[in-house]
C-alpha positions as CSV (number, residue, x, y, z in Angstrom):
1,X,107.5,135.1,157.6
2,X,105.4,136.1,154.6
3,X,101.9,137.3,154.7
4,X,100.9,135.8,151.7
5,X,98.8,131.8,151.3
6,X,99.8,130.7,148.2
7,X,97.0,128.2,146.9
8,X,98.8,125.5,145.0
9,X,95.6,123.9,143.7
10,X,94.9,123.4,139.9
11,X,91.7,122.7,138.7
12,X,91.5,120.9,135.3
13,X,87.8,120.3,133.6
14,X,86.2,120.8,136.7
15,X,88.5,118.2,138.8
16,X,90.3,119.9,141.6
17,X,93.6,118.8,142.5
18,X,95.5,120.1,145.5
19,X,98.5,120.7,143.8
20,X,99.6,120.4,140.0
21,X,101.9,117.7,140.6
22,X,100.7,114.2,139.1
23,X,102.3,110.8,138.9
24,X,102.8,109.7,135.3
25,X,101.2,106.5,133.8
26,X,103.0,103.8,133.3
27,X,105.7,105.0,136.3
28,X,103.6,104.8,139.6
29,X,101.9,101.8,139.3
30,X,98.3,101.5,141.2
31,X,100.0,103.8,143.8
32,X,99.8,100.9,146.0
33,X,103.4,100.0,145.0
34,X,104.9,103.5,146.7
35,X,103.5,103.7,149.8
36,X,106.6,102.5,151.9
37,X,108.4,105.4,149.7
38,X,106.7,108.6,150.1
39,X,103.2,109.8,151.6
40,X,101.2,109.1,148.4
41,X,98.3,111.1,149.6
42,X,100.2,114.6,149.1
43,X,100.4,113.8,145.8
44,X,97.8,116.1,143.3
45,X,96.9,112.8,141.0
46,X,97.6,109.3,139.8
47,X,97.7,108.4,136.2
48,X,97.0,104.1,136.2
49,X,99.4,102.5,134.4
50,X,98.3,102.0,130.6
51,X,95.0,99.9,130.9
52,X,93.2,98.1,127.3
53,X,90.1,96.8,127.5
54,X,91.1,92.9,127.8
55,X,94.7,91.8,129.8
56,X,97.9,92.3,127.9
57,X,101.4,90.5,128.3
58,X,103.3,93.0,127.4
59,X,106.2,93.0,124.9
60,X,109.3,90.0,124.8
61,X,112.6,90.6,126.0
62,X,114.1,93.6,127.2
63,X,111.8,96.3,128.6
64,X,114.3,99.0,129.6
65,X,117.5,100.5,128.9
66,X,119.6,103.5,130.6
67,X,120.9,106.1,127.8
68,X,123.1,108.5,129.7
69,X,120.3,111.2,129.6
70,X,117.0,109.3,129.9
71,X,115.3,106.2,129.9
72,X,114.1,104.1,127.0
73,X,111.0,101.7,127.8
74,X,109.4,98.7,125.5
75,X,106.9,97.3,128.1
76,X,103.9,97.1,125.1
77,X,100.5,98.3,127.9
78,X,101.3,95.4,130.2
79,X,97.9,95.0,132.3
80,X,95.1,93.0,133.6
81,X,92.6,94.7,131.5
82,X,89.8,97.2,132.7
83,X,87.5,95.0,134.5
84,X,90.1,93.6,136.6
85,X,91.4,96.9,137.2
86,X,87.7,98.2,138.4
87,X,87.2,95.3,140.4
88,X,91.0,94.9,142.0
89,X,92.7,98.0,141.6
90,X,90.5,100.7,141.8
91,X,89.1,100.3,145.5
92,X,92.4,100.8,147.3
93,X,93.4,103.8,144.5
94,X,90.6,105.2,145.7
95,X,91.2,105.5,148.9
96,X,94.5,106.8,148.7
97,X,93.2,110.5,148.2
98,X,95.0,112.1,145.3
99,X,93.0,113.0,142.2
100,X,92.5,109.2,139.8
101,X,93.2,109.4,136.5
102,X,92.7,106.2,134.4
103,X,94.9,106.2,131.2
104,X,93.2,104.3,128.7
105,X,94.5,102.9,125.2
106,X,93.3,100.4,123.0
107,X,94.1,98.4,119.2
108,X,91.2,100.2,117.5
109,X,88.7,102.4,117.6
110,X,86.0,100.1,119.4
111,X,88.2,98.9,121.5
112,X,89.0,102.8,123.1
113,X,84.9,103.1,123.3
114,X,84.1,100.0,125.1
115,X,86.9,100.8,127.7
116,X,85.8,104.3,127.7
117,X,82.4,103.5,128.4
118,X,83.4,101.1,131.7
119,X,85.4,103.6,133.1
120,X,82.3,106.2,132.4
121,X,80.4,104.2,134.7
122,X,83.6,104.0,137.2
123,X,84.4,106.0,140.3
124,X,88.0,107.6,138.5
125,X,88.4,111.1,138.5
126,X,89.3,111.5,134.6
127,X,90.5,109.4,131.5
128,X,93.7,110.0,130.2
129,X,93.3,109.0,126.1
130,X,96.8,107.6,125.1
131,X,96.6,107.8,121.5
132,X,100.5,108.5,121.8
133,X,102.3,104.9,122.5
134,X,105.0,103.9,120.6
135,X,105.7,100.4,122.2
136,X,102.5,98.9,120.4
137,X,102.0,97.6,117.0
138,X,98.3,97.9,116.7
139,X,97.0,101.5,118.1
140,X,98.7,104.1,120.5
141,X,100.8,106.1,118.5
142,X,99.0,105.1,115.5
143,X,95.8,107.1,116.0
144,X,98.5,110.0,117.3
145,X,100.2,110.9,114.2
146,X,97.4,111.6,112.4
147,X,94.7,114.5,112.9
148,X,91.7,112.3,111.0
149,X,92.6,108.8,112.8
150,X,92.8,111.3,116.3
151,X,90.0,112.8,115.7
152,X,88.0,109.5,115.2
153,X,89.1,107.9,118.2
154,X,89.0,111.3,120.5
155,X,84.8,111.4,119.3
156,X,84.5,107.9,119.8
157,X,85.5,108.0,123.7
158,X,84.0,111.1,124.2
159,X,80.3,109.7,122.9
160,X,80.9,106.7,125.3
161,X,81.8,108.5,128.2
162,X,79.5,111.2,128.3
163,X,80.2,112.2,132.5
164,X,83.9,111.5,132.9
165,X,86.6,115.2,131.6
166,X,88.7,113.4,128.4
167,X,92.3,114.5,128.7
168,X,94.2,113.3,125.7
169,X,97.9,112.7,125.6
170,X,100.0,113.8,122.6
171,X,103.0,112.3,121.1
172,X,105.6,114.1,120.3
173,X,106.3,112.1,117.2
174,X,103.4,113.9,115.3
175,X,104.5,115.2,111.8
176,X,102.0,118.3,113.0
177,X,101.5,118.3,116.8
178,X,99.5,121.5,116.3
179,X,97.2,119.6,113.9
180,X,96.3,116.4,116.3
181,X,95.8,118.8,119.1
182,X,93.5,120.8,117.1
183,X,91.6,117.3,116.0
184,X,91.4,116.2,119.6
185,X,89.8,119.8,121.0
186,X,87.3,119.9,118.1
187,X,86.5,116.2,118.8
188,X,85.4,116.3,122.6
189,X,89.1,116.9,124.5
190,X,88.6,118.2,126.8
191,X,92.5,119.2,128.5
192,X,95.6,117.7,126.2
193,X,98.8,116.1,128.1
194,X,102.2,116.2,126.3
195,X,104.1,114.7,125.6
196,X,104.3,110.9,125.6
197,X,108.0,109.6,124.7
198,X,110.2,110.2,122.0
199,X,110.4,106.8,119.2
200,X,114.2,105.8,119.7
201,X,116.4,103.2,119.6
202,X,119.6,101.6,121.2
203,X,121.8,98.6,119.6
204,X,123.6,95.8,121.2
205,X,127.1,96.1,119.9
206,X,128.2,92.9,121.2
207,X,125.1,91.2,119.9
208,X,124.8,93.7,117.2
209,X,121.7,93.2,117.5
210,X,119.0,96.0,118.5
211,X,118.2,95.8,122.5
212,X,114.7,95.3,122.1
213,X,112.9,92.2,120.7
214,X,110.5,95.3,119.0
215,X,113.3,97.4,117.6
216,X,112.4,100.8,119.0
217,X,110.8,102.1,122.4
218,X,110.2,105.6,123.9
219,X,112.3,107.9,125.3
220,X,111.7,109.7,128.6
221,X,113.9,111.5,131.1
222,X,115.9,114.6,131.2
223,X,116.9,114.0,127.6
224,X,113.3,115.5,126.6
225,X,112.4,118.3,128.5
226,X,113.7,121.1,126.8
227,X,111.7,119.9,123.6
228,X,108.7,118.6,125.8
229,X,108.9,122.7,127.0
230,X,108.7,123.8,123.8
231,X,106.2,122.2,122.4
232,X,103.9,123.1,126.0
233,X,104.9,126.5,125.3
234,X,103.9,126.6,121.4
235,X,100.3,125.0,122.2
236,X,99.5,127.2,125.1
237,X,100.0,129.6,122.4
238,X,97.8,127.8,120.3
239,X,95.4,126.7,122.5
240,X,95.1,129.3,125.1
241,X,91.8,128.3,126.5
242,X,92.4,124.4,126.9
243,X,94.2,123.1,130.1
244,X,97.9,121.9,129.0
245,X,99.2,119.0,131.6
246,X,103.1,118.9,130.8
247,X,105.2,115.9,130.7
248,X,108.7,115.2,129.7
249,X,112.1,115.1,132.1
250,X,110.6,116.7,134.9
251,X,112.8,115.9,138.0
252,X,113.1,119.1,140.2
253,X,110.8,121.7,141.3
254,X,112.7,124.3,138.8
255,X,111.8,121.4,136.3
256,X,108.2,121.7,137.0
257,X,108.5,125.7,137.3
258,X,109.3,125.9,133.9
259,X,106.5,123.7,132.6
260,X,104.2,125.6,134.5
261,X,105.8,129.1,133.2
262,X,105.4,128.0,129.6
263,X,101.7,127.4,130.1
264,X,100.9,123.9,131.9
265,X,98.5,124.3,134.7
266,X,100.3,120.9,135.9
267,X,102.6,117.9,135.4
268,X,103.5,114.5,135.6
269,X,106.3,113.3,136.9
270,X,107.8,109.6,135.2
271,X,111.0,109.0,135.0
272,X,112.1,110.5,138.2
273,X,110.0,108.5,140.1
274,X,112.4,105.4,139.0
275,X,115.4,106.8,139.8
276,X,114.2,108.6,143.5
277,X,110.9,107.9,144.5
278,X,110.3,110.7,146.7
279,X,110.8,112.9,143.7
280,X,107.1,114.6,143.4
281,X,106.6,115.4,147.0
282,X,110.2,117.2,146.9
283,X,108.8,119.0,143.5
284,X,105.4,119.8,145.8
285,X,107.6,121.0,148.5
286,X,109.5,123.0,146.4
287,X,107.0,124.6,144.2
288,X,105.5,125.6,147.2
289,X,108.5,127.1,148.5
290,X,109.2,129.1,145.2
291,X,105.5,130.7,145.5
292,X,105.8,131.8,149.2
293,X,109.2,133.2,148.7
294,X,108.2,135.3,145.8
295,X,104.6,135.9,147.2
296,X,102.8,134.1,144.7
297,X,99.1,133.2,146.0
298,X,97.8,131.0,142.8
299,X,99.2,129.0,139.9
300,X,98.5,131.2,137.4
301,X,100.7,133.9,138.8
302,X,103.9,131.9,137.7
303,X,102.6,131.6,133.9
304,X,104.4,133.7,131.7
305,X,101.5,135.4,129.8
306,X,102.0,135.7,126.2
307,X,100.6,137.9,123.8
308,X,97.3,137.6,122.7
309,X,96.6,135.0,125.1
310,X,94.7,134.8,128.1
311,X,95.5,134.0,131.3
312,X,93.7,130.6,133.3
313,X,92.0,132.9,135.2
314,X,89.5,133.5,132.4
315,X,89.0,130.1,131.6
316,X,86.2,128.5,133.0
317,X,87.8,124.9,132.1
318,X,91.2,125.3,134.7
């Protein structure tokens, strides 16, 4: 038996979670949809799935496709729109326990406020800002790539929702991913999540035809995690003093070990989820396991401190 309690609780703009594991958008649902699965409630968070301001369908035809190391996905921010989601959805994700976190995209600018400002007024924990979609045509990604069109939607949300922390969530598909997360800190972020998928593509040979009725999607899975870890690594560099949430390929606990060693103070977990649901209470489990054995009593005695860098223990923000 060891002597030591290891605290597993992360604490990200003031939000405590009670452990640094977090259900990805766009992968868990309402959290509803998993409770036959795995005890939801041990879980640290729950990012909604994508939600816009009015209902969308979704993209046509195929929505995803296996590569042999991932997952591509076209589903174009499927959703009922925020204020069904306050009125129907929100109660019950409430009441599930874990830490809420409403990830919010829109087609322009206005659009992010307005939803920005309902959820402001809401009972969720956070706003995830998803500037990083690839699977739209008007928006997501769009306002990603760029550090003046980031920066112009990051203040916009901000202004509107003046109470709720503003995570925002990267793409990886940035020309400079340094330069958007600079735009989104010096605009109101207040944590950064990365990354979102990778734009990719997969043909129909037999068709010859591409799979998806909008050409490319976004890859996630195991495929992405070594690049997700570096770019997590190069921004807690960067950005020593601004809560990183890492995503990309996550499946195991040594999975989420890394992410947390390269300067995360959590993850999400996506992909995995689809493939074994029980996934993020085995990475809880095992994180947890990792710390007792090697008598770790906080998170931030896993990160690998970096020179020039401080530790999450001097900032106020984790």
């Amino acid at each position: 038996m060891h002597d030591v309690y290891s605290d597993l609780s992360a604490v990200i703009a003031g939000v405590r979670f009670q452990n640094p594991v977090i259900a990805a958008s766009g992968t868990f649902g309402y959290g509803r949809e998993y409770r036959e699965l795995l005890d939801v409630s041990c879980l640290g968070g729950i990012c909604t799935k994508g939600l816009t301001l009015n209902p969308r369908q979704g993209n046509t035809g195929r929505r995803l496709h296996e590569t042999p190391s991932g997952l591509l996905n076209s589903i174009g921010l499927e959703n009922p729109g925020i204020p069904s989601f306050l009125e129907k959805e929100l109660p019950a994700l409430r009441e599930l326990g874990p830490v809420v976190i409403a990830n919010l995209s829109g087609a322009d600018v206005e659009e992010y406020a307005e939803g920005a400002r309902l959820l402001d007024e809401s009972s969720v924990d956070m706003i995830e800002l998803n500037i990083s979609c690839p699977n739209v045509k008007k928006g997501g990604m769009a306002f990603g790539l760029d550090p003046e069109n980031a920066a112009s939607v990051v203040a916009a949300a901000r202004k509107a929702a003046a109470h709720k922390p503003l995570m925002v969530k990267l793409s990886p598909n940035a020309p400079d991913l340094t330069a958007v997360a600079q735009a989104c800190v010096d605009s109101g972020a207040d944590a950064l999540s990365l990354v979102n998928t990778f734009k990719a593509m997969a043909i129909d040979i037999y068709r010859r035809k591409p799979v998806f009725d909008n050409v490319t999607a976004g890859l996630s899975g195991p495929a992405i995690k070594p690049i997700a870890l570096r770019m997590v690594w190069e921004l807690s560099e960067r950005f020593p003093a601004v809560p990183l949430v890492g995503i990309g390929g996550i499946a195991s606990a040594e999975d989420a070990l890394e992410f947390l060693m390269a300067g995360a103070c959590a993850v999400q977990v996506g992909s995995a989820t689809f493939a074994h649901p029980p996934a993020s209470a085995e990475i809880i489990g095992g994180i947890a396991a990792y710390m007792v054995d090697r008598r770790c009593a906080s998170l931030r005695e896993l990160r690998i401190e970096k020179p020039g860098c401080r530790g999450n223990g001097e900032n106020p923000r984790y």
